[in-house]
N, C-alpha and C positions, 0 to 999 in steps of 0.2 A: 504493500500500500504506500503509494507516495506522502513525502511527511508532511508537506502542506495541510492535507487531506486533516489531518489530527491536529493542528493549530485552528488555521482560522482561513477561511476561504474571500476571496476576494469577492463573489458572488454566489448567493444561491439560488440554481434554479428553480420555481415553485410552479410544480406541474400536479395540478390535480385530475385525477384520470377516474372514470367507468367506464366499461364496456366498450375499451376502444382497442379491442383486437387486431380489426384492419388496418390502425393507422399506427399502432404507438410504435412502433420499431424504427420505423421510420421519423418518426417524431424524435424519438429517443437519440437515436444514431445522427439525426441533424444537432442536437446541441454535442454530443461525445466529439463530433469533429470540427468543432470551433476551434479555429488559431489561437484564441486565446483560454489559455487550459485552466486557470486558474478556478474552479468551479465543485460545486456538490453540488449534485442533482437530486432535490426531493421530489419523490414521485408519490403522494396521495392518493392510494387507491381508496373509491366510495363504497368497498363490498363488492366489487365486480363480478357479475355473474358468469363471465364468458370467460376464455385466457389471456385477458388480459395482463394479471398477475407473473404466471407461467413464462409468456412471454419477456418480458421485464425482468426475472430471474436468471433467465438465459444468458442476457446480455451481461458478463462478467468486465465489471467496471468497477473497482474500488470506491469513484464518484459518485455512487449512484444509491442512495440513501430511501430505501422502500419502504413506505409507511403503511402497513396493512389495516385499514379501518376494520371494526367489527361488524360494524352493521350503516347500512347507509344513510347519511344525515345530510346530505345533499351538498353542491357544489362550493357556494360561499360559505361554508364553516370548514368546510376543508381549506377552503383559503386561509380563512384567520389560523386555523391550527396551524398552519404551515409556516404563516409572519411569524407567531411564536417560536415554531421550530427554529429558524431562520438564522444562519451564525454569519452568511455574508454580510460584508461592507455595503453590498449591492443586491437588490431583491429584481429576480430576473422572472418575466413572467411566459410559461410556454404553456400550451395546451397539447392533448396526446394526439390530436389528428393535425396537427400543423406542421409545417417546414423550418427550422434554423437557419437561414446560409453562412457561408463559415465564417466570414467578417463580424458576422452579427456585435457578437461580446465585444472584440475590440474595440470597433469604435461607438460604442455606446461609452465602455468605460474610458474611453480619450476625451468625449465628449465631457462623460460627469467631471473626470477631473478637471480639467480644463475650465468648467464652469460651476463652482460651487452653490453660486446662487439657485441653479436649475434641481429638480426636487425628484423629477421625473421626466423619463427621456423615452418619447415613443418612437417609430420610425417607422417610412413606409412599405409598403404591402403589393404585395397579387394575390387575386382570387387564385386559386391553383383549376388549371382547365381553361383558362382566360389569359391571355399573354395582352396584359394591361395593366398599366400601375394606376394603384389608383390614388388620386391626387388628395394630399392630405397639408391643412397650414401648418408653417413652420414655426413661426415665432409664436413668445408668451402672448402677444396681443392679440394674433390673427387666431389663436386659438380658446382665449377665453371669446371672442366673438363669435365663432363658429359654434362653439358650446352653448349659444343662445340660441342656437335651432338644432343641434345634436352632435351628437360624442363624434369626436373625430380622432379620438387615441383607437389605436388596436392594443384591445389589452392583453392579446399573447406575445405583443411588439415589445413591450415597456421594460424601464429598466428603474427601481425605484431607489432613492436613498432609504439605505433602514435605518438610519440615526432617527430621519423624520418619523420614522412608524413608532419607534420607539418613544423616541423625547415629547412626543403628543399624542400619547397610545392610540394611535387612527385605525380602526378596522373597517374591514366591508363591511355596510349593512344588510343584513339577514332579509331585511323586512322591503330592501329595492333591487331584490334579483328579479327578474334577471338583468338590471342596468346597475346591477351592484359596482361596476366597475365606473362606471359616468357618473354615478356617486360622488364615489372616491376621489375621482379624479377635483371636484367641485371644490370637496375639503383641503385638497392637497393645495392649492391656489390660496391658501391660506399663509402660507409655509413657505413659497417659493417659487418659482418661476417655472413651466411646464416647457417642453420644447419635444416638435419631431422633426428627424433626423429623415432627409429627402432623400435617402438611401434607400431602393430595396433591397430589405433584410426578413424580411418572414413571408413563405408563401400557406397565405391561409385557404382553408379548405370552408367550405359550404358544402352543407349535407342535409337531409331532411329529421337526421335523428336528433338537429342540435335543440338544447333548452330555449334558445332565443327564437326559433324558426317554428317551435311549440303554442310558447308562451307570448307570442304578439301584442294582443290586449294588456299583459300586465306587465309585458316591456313598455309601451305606451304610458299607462298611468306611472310606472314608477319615471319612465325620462318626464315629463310634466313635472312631477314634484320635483325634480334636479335642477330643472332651468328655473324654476321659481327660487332656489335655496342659492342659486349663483345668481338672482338679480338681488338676494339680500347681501350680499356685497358692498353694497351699494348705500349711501347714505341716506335709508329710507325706511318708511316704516307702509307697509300696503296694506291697504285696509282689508279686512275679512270679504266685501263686494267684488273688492278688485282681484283680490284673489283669485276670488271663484269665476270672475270671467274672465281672467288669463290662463285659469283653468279647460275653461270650455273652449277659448281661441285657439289655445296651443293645439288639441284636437283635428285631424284630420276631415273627417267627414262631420258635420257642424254646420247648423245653422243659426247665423245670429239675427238680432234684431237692430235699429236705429237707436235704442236706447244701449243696446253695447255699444256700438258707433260713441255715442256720449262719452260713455265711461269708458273708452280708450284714447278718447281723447285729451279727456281730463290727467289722466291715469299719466299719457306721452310725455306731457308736460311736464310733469315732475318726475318720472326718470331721466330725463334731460339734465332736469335742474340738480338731481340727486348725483351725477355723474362728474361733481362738479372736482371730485381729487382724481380723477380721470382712469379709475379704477378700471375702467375699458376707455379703448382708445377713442377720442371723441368723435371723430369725424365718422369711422367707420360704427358708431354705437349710434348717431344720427341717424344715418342711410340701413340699418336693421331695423330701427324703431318704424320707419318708412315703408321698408319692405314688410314690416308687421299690418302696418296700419293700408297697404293694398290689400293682406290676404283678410282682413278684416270686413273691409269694402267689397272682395268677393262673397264672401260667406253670407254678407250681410243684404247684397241684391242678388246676386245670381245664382243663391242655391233655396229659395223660398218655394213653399208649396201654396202658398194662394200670392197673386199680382193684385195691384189694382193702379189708376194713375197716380195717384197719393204716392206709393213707391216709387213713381219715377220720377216725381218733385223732392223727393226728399233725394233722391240719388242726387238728381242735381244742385241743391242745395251742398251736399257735401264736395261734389266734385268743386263745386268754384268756391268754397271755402278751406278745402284740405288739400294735401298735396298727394293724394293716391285718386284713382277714379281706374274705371272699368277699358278694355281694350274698345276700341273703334265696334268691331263685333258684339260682345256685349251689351254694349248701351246697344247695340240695335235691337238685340235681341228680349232687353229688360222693357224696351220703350215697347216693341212688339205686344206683350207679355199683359205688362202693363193695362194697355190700352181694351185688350181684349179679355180683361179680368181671367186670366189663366190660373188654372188651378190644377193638382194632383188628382 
């Protein structure tokens, strides 16, 4: 056994695994042949029913630190058990059906040293079957704003300080899987500065047995509550109303009303005003607030189950008073609509 292995590890891998027979070897064998060696790989298994286990035994690596659960408590507690296990300087995060390429560790860890202020180091990706990277922002700014409309870290990419996990005991929450990880990421902005690395370094897989590809609806509600917990950043206190209809806007399929219209306008205003230590970068926290307040303006006339003209005066009331309005089509189609009292 090499002697590093029995100090202290520069990084540890935190791979929780179930029933991923077809992929973990390959999973596995991508981190074992990282250039940079320095590493313990914990592998969490959840009770796997399949050989998953078996597999993983095989692979004879001194690195390679198998954690057998007894009985299955699901994916984010095997996280947390695993931060605890955890003796790297660096918390490395991999799943059992995804790809390492061999650079990966290096320059993650050139990058954290190199920038202490940085808390967490994501970096970018391919779908595996897709020969397309997919474009992900790079700096702490352009990433806490993109995190106002959804997670843009790949969390089998990241590379995390453990000082930070420790010195402000931060765990996943249990209670926002499966966006447990877009969470996290919200909290850690607390601590430090986020960045991803425009390198592809992990080729991730999509499969239909994933918990996210499951769990849709309750991915939905738990990212809603994150984007709300990252606009409390912010120098503000949102009233219990506003809440709940930036609850209902964030929503995909949604219908609003002109009295939402109201109350995000009121609402605009004083996130503006609240942004005023520039906690997000201003220009671009502007032009979101903007592109909020069109998808507003859609939901609010061109997704209605009864018209009448009354709606299409109030539309224009808002268009020559606000700065979103409907496309060229649209307004024809509202005015259309309108006119002819349409209904469901």
């Amino acid at each position: 056994m090499d002697t590093f292995v029995n100090i202290a590890p520069v990084i540890t891998v935190l791979m929780p695994v179930y029933n991923c027979e077809l992929y973990i070897q390959e999973a596995v064998s991508s981190i074992l042949n990282q250039s940079f060696t320095h590493f313990e790989v914990m592998i969490l298994d959840d009770a796997s029913t399949d050989q998953t286990v078996s597999i993983i035994k095989k692979m004879n690596d001194p690195r390679i630190k198998l954690v057998e659960k007894p009985f299955n408590s699901g994916y984010t507690n095997s996280l947390n058990y695993g931060l605890q296990l955890a003796k790297g300087k660096y918390i490395a995060r991999m799943d059992g059906d995804d790809i390492s390429l061999p650079e990966r560790f290096a320059k993650q860890v050139a990058y954290m040293e190199a920038n202490p202020d940085v808390v967490l180091c994501g970096t970018s990706y391919k779908i595996i079957g897709i020969n397309k990277q997919i474009v992900i922002p790079e700096s702490d700014d352009a990433i806490k704003l993109t995190m106002l409309k959804t997670n843009c870290i790949a969390h089998p990419s990241v590379m995390i300080r453990k000082k930070i996990i420790e010195e402000f005991s931060i765990l996943y929450d249990v209670s926002k899987e499966p966006a447990e990880d877009y969470d996290l990421w919200v909290k850690m902005l607390s601590y430090g500065k986020l960045y991803n690395l425009q390198d592809v370094l992990l080729h991730y897989r999509i499969h239909n047995t994933q918990v996210s590809r499951k769990r849709a609806e309750d991915q939905e509600k738990s990212a809603i509550k994150t984007r709300l917990e990252l606009l409390n950043h912010l120098d503000i206190k949102i009233e219990h109303y506003e809440s709940e209809f930036l609850k209902k806007s964030f929503k995909k399929n949604v219908i609003l009303d002109f009295n939402d219209l109201k109350i995000f306008k009121q609402l605009q205003k004083k996130l503006i005003k609240s942004n005023m230590t520039c906690f997000f970068e201003p220009i671009g926290f502007k032009q979101y607030l903007i592109d909020l307040e069109a998808g507003v303006i859609r939901k609010c006339f061109s997704k209605q189950k009864r018209y009448s003209p009354l709606m299409y005066f109030e539309y224009l009331n808002a268009k020559y008073k606000w700065n979103a309005r409907l496309t060229a089509k649209q307004e024809v189609r509202l005015f259309i609509k309108s006119i002819l009292f349409w209904k469901i």
